[in-house]
Legacy VTK file of the C-alpha trace (Angstrom):
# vtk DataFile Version 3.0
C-alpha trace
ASCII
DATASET POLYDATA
POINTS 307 float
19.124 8.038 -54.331
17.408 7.189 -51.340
19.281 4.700 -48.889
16.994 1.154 -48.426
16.470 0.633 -44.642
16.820 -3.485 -44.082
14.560 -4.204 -41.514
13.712 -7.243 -39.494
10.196 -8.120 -37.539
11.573 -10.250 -34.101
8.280 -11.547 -32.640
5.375 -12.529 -35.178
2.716 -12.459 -33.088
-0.607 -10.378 -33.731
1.212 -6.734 -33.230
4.452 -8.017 -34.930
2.401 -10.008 -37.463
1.564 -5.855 -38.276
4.725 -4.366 -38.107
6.092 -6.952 -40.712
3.035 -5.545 -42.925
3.603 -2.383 -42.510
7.268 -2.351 -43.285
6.340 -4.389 -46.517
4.617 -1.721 -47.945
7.194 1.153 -46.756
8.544 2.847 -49.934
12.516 2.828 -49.090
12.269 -0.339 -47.124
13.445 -4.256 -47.387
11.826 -5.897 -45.012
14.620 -8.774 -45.020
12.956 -10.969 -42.746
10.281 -12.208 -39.957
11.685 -14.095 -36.778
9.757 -15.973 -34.027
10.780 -19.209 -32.142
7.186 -20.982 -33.414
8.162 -21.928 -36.933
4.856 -22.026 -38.187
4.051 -18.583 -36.971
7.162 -17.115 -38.325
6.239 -18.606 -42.145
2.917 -17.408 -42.055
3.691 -14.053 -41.138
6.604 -13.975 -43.721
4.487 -15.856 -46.100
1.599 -12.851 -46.202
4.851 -10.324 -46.189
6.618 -11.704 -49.372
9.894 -12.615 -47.013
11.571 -15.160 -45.141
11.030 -16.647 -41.825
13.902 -16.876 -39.494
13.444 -18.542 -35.912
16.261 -17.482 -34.063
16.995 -13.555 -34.173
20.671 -13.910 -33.810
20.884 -14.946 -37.799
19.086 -11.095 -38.659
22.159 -9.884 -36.448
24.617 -9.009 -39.289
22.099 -7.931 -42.238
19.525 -5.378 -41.326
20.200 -1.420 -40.535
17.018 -1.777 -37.806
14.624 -3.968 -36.326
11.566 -3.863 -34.052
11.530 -6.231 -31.165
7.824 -7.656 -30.418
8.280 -10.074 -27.962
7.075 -10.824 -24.440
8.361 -8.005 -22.204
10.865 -10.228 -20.451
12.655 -10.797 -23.600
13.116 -7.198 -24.397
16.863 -6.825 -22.569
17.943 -9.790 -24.171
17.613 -9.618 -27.467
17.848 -5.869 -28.037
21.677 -6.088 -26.173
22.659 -8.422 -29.207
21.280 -6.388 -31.615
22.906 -3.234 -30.331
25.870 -4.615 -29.906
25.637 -5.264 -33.678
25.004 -1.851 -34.639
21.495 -2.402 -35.315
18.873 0.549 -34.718
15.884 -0.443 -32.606
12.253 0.053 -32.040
11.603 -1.909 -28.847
7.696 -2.749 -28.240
6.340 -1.188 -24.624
7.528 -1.767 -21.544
11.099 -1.216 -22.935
12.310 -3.771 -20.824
10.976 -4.864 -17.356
13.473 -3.703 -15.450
15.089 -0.416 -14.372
18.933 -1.755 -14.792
18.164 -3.641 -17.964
16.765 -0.226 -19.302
19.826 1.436 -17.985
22.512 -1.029 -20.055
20.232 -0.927 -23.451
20.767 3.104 -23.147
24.183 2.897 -22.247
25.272 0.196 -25.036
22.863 2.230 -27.547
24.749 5.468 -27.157
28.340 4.058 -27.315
27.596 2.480 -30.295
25.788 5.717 -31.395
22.460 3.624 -32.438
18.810 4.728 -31.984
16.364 3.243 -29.548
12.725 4.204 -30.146
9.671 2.885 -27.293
6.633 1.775 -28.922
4.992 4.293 -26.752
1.939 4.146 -29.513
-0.343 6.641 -27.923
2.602 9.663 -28.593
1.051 9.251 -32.970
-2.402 9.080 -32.034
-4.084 11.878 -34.059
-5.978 13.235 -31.185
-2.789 13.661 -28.779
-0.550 15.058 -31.392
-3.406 17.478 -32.397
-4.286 18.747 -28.460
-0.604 18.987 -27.790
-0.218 22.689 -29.224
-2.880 23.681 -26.953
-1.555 22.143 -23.820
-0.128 25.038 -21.900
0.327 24.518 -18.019
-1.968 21.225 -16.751
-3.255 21.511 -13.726
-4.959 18.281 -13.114
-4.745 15.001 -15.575
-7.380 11.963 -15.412
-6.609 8.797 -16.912
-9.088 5.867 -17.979
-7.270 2.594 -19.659
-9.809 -0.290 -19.629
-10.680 -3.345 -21.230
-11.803 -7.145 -21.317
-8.757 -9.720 -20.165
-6.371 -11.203 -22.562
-4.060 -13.877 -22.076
-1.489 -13.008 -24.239
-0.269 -10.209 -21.638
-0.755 -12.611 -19.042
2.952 -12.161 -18.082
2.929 -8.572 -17.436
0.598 -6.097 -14.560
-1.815 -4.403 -16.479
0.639 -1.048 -15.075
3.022 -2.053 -17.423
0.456 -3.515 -19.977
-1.718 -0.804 -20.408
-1.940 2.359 -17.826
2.318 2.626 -18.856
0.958 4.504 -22.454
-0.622 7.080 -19.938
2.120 7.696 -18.067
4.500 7.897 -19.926
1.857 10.894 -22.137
1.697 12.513 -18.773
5.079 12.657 -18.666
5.523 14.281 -22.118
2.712 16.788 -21.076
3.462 17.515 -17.460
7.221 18.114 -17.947
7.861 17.984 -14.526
10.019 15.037 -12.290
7.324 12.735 -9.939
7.199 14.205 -6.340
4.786 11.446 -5.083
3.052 8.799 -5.986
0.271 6.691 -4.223
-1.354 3.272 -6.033
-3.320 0.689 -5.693
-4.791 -2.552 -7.249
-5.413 -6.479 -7.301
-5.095 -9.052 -8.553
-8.174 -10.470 -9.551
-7.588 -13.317 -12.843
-3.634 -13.485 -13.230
-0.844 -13.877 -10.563
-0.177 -9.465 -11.303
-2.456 -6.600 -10.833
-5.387 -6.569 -13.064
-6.447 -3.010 -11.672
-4.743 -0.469 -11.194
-5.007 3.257 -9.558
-2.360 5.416 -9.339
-2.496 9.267 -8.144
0.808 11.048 -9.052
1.780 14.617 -7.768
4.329 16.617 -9.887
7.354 19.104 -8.194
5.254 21.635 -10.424
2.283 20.430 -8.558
0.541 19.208 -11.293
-1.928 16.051 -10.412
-2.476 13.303 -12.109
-5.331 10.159 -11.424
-4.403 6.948 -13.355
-6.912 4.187 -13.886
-5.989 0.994 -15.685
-8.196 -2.214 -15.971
-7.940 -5.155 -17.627
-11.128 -6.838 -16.038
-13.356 -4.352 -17.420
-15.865 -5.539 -20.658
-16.292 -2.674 -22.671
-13.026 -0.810 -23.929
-12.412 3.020 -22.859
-9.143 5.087 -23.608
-9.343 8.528 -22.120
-7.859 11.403 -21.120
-9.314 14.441 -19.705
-6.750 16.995 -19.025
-8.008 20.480 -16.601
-5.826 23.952 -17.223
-6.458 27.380 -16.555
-9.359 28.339 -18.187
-9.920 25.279 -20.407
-10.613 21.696 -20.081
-9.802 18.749 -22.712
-11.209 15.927 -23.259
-10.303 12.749 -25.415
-11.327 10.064 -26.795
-8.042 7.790 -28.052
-10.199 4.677 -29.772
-12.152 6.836 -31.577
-9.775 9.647 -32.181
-11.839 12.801 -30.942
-11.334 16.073 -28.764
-13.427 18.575 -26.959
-12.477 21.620 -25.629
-14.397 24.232 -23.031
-13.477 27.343 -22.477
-14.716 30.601 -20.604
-15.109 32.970 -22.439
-16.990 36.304 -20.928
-18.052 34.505 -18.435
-19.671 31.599 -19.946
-18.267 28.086 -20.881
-17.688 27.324 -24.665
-17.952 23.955 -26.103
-16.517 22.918 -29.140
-15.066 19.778 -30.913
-11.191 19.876 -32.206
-10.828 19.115 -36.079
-8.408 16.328 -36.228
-7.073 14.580 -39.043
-7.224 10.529 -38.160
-4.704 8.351 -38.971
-2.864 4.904 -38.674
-1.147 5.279 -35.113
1.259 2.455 -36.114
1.977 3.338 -39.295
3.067 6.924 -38.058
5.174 5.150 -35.324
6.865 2.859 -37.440
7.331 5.778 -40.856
8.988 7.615 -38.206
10.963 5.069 -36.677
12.261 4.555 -40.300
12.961 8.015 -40.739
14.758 7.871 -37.378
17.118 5.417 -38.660
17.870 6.968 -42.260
18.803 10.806 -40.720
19.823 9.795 -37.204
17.505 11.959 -36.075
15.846 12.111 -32.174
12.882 9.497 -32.127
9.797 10.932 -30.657
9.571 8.695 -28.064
13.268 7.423 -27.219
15.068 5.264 -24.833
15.195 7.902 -22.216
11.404 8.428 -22.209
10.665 4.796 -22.369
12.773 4.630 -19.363
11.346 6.847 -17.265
7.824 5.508 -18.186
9.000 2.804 -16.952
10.734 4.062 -13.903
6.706 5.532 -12.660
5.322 2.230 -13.525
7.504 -0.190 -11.578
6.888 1.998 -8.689
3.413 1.891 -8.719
3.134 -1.725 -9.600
5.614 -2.320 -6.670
2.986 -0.066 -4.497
0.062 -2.553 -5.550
2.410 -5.713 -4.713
3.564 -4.072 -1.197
-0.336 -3.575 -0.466
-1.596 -6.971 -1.234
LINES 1 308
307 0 1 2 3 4 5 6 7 8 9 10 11 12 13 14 15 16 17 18 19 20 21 22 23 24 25 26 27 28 29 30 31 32 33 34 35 36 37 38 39 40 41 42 43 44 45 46 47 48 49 50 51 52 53 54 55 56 57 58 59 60 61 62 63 64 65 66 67 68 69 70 71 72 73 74 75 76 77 78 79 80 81 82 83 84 85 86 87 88 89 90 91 92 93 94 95 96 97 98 99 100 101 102 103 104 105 106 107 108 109 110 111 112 113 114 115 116 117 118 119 120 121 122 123 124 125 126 127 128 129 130 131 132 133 134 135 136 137 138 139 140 141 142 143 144 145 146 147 148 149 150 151 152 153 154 155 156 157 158 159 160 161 162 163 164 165 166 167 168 169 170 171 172 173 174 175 176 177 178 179 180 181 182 183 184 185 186 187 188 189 190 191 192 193 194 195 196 197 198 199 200 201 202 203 204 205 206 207 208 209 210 211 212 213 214 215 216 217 218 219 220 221 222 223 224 225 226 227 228 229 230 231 232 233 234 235 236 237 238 239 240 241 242 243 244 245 246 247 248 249 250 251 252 253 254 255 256 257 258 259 260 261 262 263 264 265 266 267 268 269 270 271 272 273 274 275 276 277 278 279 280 281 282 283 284 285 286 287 288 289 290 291 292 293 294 295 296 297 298 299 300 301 302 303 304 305 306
């Protein structure tokens, strides 16, 4: 028979407000419980979930196998240490934490207590990357577009480590190369942190990348457009769609790439599950979050230097 996973929500806020409801219709999972320090948040959320509502995390510490931390950024560290040092397997929301040696102590208390960290890096199950992936050979040059209207919620983050952080760290898996060099800038236009963002990062394989984040920008855009040897990509991450041109005897050819949509965070979190029942290597795991965030603190730090 298969083993239940008991899993607990920290954070009830609009994304954790959806991983509670996704885990509450997960065949092999309890979802034991919902946790945020506004009361009447956390008993709504549980209340739509069919669980209880819990508003401190450290009563979840000693009864669930695994629990996803969606909190503000600069609660990451704190609350994923206790539940590591309980034995508990995570999924820790993007940034992993918001700083390098925080990062560094979450991987180091996660592997002596032989537990899983997984990086709600959400991009990494988005149909169109997981699709293009097998066709990625050697990139050449990578351009990334991240932008969108402001919102407050993320007020206490850059928009590097709010949004243009999913591109880098899918750069990363693509380029598989260690960062040579990397140039940025940005401003700070509505919040106290950079609300723009440009990065240009050169690879030891000399692979290029151009990074664009905004979160000053009305109209939403998620792209990627990725240049190799004979063949360009292009993609479209809101909507899910591909192109690819090729040469071919001398002439370009066009054509879209058949891709099966799906629910990103449903595919994060069913994996993240599956993680945690077979011990198995999460897709995205501490490591990688890690040195997503090593590139983004960097260039963030660039912007801050500049200004």
């Amino acid at each position: 028979m298969q083993k239940v996973i008991r899993v607990a929500v920290i954070g009830a806020g609009k994304l954790g407000a959806r991983h509670a409801e996704m885990y509450s219709k997960m065949p092999g999972v309890e979802l034991v419980g919902v946790c945020d320090i506004h009361p009447d948040r956390a008993k709504d959320a549980a209340r739509r979930c069919k669980t209880k509502p819990f508003h401190d995390h450290r009563e979840l510490l000693t009864v669930v196998d695994a629990a996803s931390i969606v909190v503000p950024s600069d609660k990451h560290y704190v609350i994923s240490k206790d539940f590591l040092e309980n034995n508990v397997d995570l999924l820790i929301e993007k940034p992993i934490t918001t700083k390098l040696h925080d990062a560094d102590e979450l991987l180091q208390l996660a592997k002596k207590n032989n537990r899983i960290i997984q990086v709600g890096h959400i991009e990494r199950f988005n149909s169109a990357i997981r699709t293009i992936k097998g066709i990625i050979k050697n990139p050449r040059f990578i351009e990334c577009h991240r932008l969108g209207p402001y919102d407050a919620r993320v007020a206490d983050v850059g928009v590097t480590l709010d949004l243009m952080i999913h591109d880098i760290d899918i750069v990363l898996d693509l380029v598989k190369s260690p960062v040579k060099h990397i140039d940025a800038v940005g401003a700070c236009i509505i919040s106290k942190t950079e609300d723009i963002a440009n990065a240009r990062v050169r690879f030891e394989n000399h692979a290029v990348c151009n990074l664009t984040a905004s979160r000053v920008t009305p109209d939403v855009q998620r792209r990627i457009r990725i240049f190799q040897d004979n063949a360009y990509i292009s993609l479209d991450y809101v909507n899910q769609e591909a192109q690819i041109y090729t040469r071919e005897d001398g002439h370009i050819r066009h054509k879209k790439i058949d891709i099966k949509k799906a629910d990103s965070l449903k595919e994060e979190l069913s994996d993240f599950v599956e993680c945690v029942r077979s011990k198995k290597q999460p897709l995205v795991s501490g490591k990688e979050g890690r040195e997503a965030l090593a590139v983004a603190l960097e260039i963030s730090e660039q912007i801050h230097r500049l200004g």
